[in-house]
N, CA, C and O atoms as a GROMACS GRO file, in nm:
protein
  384
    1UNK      N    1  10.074   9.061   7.273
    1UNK     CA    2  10.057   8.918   7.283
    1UNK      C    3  10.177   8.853   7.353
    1UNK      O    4  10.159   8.757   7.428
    2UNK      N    5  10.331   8.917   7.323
    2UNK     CA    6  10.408   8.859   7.421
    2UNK      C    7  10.336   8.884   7.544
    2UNK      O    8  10.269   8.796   7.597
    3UNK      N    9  10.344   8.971   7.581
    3UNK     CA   10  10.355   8.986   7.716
    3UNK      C   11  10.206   8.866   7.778
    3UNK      O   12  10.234   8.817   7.887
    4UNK      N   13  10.111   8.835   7.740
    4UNK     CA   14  10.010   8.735   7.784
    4UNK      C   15  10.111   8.547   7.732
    4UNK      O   16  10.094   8.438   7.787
    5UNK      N   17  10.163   8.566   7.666
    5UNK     CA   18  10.276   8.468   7.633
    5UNK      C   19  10.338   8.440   7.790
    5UNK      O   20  10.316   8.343   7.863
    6UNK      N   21  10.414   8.544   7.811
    6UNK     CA   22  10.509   8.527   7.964
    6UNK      C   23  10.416   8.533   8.063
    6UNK      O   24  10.455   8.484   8.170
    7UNK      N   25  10.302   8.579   8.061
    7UNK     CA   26  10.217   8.542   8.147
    7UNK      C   27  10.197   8.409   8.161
    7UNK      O   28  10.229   8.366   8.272
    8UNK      N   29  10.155   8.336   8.088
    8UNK     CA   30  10.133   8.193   8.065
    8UNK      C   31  10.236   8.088   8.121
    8UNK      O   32  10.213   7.986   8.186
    9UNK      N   33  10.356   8.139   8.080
    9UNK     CA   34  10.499   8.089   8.115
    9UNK      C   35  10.488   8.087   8.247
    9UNK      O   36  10.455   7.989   8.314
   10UNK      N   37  10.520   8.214   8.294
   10UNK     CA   38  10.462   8.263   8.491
   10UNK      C   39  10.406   8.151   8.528
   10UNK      O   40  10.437   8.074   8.619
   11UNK      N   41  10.318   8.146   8.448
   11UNK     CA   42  10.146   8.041   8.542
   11UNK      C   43  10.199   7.934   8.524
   11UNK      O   44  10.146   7.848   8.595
   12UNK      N   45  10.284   7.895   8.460
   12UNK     CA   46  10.341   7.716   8.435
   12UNK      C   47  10.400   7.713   8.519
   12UNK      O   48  10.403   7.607   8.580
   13UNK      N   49  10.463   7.803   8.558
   13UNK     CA   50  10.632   7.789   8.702
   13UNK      C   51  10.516   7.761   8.829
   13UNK      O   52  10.539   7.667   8.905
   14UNK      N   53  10.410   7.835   8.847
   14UNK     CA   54  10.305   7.804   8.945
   14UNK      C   55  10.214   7.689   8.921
   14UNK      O   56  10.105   7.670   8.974
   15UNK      N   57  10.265   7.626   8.846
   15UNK     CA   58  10.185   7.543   8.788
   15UNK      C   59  10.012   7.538   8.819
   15UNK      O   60   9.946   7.465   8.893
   16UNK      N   61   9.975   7.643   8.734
   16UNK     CA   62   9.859   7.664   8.721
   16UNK      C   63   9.850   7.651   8.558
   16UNK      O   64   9.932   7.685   8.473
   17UNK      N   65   9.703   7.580   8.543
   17UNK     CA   66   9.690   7.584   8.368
   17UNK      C   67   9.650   7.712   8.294
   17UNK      O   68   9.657   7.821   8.351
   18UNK      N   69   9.611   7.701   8.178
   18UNK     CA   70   9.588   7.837   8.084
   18UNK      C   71   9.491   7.845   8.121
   18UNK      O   72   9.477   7.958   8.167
   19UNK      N   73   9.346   7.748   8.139
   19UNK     CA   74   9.234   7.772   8.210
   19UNK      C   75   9.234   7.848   8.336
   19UNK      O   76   9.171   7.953   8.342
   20UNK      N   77   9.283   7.814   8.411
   20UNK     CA   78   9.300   7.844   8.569
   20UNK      C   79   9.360   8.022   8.549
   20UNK      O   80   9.302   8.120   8.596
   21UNK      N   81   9.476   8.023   8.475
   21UNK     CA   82   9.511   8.180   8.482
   21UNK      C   83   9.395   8.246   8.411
   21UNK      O   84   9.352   8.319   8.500
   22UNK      N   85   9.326   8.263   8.314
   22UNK     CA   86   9.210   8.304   8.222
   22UNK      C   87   9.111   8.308   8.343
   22UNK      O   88   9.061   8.421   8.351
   23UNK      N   89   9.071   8.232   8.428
   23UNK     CA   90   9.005   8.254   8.528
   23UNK      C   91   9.035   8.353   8.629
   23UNK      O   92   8.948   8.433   8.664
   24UNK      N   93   9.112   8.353   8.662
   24UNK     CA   94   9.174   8.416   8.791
   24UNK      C   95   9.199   8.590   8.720
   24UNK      O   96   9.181   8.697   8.779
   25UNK      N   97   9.229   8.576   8.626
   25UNK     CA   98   9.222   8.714   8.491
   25UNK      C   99   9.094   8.791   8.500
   25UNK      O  100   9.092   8.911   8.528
   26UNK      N  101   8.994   8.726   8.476
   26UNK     CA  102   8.856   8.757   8.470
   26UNK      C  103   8.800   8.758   8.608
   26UNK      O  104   8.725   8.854   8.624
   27UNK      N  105   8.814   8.678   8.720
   27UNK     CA  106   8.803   8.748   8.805
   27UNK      C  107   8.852   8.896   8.864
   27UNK      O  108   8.786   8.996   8.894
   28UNK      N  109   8.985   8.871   8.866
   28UNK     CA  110   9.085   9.018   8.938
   28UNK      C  111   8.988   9.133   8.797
   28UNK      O  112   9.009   9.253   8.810
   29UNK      N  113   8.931   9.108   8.726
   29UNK     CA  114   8.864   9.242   8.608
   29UNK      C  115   8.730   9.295   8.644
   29UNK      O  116   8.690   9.407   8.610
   30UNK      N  117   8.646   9.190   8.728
   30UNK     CA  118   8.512   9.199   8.744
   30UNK      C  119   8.478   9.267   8.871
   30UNK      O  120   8.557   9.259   8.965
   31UNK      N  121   8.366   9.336   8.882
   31UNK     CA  122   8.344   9.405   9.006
   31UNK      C  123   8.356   9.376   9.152
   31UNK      O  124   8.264   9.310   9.201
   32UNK      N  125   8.422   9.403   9.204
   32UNK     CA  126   8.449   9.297   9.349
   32UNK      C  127   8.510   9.175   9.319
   32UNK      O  128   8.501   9.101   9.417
   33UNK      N  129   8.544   9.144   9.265
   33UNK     CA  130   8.630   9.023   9.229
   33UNK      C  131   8.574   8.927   9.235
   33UNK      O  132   8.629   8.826   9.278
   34UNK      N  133   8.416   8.928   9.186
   34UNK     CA  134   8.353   8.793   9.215
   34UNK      C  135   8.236   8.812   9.099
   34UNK      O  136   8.179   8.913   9.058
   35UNK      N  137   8.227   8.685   9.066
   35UNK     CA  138   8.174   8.627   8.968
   35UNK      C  139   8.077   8.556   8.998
   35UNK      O  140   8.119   8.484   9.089
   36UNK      N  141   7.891   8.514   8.962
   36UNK     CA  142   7.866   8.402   8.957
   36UNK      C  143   7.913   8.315   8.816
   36UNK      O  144   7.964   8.376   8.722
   37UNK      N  145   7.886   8.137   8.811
   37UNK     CA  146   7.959   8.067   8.726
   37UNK      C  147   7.897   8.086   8.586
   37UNK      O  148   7.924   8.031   8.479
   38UNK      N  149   7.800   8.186   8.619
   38UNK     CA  150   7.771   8.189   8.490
   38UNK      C  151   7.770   8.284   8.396
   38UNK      O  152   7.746   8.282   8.276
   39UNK      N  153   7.801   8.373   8.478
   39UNK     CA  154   7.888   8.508   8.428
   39UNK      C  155   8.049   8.460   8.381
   39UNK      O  156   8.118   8.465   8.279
   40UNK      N  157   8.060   8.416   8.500
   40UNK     CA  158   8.252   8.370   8.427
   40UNK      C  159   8.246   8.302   8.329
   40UNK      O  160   8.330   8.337   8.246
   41UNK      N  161   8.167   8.192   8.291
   41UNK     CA  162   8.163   8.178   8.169
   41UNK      C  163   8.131   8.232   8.074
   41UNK      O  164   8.209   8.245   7.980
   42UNK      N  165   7.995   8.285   8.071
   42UNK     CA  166   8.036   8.416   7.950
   42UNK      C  167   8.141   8.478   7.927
   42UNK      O  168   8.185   8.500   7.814
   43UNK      N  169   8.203   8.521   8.050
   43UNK     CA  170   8.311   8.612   8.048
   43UNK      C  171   8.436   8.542   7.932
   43UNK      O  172   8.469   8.594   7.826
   44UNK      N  173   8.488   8.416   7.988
   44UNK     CA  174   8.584   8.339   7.956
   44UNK      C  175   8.545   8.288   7.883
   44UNK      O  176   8.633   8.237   7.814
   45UNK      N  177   8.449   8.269   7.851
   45UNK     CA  178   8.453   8.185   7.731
   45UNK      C  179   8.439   7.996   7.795
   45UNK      O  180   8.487   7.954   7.900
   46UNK      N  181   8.377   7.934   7.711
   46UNK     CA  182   8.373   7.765   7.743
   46UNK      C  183   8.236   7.730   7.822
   46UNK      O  184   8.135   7.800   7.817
   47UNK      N  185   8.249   7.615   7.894
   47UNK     CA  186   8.115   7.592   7.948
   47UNK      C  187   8.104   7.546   8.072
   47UNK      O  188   8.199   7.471   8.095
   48UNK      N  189   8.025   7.557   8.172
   48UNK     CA  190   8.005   7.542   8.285
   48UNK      C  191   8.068   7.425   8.392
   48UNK      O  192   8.128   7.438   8.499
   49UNK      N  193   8.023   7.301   8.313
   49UNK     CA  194   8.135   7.167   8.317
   49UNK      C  195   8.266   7.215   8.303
   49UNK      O  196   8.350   7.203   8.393
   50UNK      N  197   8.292   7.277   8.177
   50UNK     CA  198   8.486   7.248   8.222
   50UNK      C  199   8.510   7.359   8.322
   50UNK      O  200   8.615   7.338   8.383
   51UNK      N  201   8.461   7.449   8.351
   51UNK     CA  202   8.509   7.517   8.473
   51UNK      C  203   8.448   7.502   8.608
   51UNK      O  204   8.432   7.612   8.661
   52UNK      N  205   8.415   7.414   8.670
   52UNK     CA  206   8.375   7.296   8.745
   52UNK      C  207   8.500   7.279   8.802
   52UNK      O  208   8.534   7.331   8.908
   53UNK      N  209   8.597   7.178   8.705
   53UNK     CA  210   8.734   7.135   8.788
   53UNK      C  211   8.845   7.259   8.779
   53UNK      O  212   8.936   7.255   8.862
   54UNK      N  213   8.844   7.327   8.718
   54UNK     CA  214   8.893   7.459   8.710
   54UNK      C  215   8.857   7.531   8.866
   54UNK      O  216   8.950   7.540   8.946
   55UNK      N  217   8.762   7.566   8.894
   55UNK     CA  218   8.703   7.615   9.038
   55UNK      C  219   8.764   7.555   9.132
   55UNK      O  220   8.828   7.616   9.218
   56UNK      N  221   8.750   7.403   9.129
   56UNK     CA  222   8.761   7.267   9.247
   56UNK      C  223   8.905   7.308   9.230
   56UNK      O  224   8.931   7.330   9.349
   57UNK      N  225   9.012   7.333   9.168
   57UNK     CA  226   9.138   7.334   9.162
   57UNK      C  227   9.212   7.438   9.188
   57UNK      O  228   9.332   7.431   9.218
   58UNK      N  229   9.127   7.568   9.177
   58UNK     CA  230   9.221   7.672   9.213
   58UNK      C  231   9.141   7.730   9.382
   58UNK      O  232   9.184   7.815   9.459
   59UNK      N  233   9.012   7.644   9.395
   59UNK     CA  234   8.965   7.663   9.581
   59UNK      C  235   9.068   7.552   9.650
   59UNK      O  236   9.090   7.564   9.770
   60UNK      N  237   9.110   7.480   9.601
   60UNK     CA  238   9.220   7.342   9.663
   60UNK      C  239   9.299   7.465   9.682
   60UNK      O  240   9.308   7.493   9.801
   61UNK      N  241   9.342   7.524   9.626
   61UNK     CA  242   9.470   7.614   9.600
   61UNK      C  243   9.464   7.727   9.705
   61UNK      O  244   9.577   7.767   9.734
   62UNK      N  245   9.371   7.784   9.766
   62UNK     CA  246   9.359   7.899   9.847
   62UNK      C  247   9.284   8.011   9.719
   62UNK      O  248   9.233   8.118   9.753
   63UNK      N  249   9.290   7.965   9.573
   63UNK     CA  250   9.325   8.143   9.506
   63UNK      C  251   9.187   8.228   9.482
   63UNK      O  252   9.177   8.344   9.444
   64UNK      N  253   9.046   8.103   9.529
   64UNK     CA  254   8.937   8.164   9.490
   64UNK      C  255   8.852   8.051   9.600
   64UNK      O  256   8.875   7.940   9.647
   65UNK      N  257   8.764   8.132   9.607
   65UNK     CA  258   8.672   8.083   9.715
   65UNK      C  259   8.497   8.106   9.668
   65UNK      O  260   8.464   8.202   9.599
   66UNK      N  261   8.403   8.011   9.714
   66UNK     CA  262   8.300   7.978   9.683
   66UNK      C  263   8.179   8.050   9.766
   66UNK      O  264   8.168   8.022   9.885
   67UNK      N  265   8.098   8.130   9.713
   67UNK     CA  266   8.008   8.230   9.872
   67UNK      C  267   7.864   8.176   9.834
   67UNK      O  268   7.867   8.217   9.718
   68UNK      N  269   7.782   8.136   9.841
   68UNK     CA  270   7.641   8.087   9.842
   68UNK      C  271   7.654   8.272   9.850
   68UNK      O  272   7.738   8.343   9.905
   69UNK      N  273   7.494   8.317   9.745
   69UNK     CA  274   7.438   8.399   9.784
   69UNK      C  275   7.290   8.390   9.890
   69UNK      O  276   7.231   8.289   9.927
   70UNK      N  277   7.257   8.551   9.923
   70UNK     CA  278   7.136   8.573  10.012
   70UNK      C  279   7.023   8.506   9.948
   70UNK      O  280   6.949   8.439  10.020
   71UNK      N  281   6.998   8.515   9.823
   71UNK     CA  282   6.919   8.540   9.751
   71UNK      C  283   6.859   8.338   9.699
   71UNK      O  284   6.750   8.306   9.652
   72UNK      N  285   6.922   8.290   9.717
   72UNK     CA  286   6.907   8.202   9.609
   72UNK      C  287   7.057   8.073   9.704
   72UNK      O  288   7.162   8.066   9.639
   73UNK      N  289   7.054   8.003   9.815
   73UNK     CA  290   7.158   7.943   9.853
   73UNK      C  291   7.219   7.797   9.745
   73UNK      O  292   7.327   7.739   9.754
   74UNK      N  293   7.128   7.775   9.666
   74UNK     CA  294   7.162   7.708   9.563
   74UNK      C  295   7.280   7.766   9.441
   74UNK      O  296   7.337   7.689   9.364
   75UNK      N  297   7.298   7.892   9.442
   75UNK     CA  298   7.393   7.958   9.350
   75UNK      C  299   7.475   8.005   9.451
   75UNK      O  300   7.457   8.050   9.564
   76UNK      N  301   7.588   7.977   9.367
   76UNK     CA  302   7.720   8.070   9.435
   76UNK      C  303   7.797   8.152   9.350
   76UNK      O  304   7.781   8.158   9.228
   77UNK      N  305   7.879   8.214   9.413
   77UNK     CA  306   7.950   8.342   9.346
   77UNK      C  307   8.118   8.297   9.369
   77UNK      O  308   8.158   8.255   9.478
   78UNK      N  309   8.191   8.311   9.270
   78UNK     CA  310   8.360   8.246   9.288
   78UNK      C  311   8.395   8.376   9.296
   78UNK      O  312   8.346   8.459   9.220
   79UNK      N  313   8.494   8.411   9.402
   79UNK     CA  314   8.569   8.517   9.476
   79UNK      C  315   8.703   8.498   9.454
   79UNK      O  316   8.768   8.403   9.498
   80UNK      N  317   8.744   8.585   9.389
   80UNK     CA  318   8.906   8.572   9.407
   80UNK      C  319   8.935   8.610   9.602
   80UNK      O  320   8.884   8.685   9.685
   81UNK      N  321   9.047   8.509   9.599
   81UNK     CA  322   9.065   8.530   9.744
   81UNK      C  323   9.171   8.649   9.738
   81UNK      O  324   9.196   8.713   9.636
   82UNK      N  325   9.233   8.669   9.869
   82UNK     CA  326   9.370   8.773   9.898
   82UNK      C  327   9.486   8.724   9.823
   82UNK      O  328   9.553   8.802   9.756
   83UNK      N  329   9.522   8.561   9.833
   83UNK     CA  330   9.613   8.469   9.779
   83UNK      C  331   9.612   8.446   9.622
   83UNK      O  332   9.714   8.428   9.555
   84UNK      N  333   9.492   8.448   9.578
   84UNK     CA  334   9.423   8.481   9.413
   84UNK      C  335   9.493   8.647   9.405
   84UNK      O  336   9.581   8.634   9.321
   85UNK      N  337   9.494   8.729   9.431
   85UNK     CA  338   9.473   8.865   9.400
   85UNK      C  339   9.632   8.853   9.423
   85UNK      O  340   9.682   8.896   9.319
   86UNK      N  341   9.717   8.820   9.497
   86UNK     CA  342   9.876   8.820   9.563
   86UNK      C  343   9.933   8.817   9.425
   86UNK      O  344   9.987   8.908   9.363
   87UNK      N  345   9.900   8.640   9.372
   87UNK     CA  346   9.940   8.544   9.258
   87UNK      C  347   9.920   8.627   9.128
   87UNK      O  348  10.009   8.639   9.044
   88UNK      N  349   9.817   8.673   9.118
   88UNK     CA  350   9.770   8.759   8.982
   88UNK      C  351   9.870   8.903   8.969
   88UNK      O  352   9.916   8.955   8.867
   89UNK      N  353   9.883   8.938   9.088
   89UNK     CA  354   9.974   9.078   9.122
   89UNK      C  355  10.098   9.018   9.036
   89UNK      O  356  10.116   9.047   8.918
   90UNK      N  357  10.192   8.919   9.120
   90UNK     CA  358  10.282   8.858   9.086
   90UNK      C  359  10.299   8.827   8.944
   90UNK      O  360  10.380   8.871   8.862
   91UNK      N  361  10.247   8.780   8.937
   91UNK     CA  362  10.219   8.760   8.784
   91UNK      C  363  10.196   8.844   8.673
   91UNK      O  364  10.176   8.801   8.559
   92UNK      N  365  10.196   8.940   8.699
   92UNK     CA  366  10.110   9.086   8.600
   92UNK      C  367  10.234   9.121   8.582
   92UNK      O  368  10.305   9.108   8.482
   93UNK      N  369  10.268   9.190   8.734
   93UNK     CA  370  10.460   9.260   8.725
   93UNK      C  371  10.530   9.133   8.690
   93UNK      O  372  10.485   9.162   8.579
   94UNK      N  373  10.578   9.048   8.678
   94UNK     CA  374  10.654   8.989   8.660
   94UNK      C  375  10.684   9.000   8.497
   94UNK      O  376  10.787   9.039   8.442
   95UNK      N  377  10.564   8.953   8.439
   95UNK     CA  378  10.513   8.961   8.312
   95UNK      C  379  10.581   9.106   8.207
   95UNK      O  380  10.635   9.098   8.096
   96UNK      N  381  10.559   9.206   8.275
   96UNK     CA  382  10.618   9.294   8.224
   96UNK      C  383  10.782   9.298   8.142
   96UNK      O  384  10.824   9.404   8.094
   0.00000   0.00000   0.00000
């Protein structure tokens, strides 16, 4: 539990919230690094609304990005980006 403690700490110096790292967590875990929103919420836990501005805030950011699927252009899938995957790296070792 420390060590997700100094994680948290990490994510404050980046000023990213506990939401936003828990996200970006569950992405970098999931297959291809991408999620639809309604998987990540299961995943994470909470509900579709609050991770809404959670999304809008860390795509402002570069760290995750939004893909319409083939299937269905009304749904999309949240992608951790290269810059998402950098930050999470950073953050993991640091943490240690």
């Amino acid at each position: 539990m420390k060590q997700y403690e100094k994680l948290l700490q990490l994510a404050r110096n980046e000023n990213l919230s506990r939401a936003g790292v828990h996200t970006l967590v569950c992405l970098a875990s999931a297959e291809g690094n991408m999620l639809g929103l309604k998987e990540l919420v299961n995943r994470c836990g909470g509900s579709p609304a609050s991770y809404t501005s959670v999304i809008d805030t860390l795509a402002e950011r570069g760290l995750v990005a939004r893909e319409t699927t083939e299937k269905d252009r009304r749904k999309y899938m949240i992608r951790l980006t290269r810059a998402g995957k950098k930050l999470i790296g950073k953050l993991e070792g640091e943490a240690v």
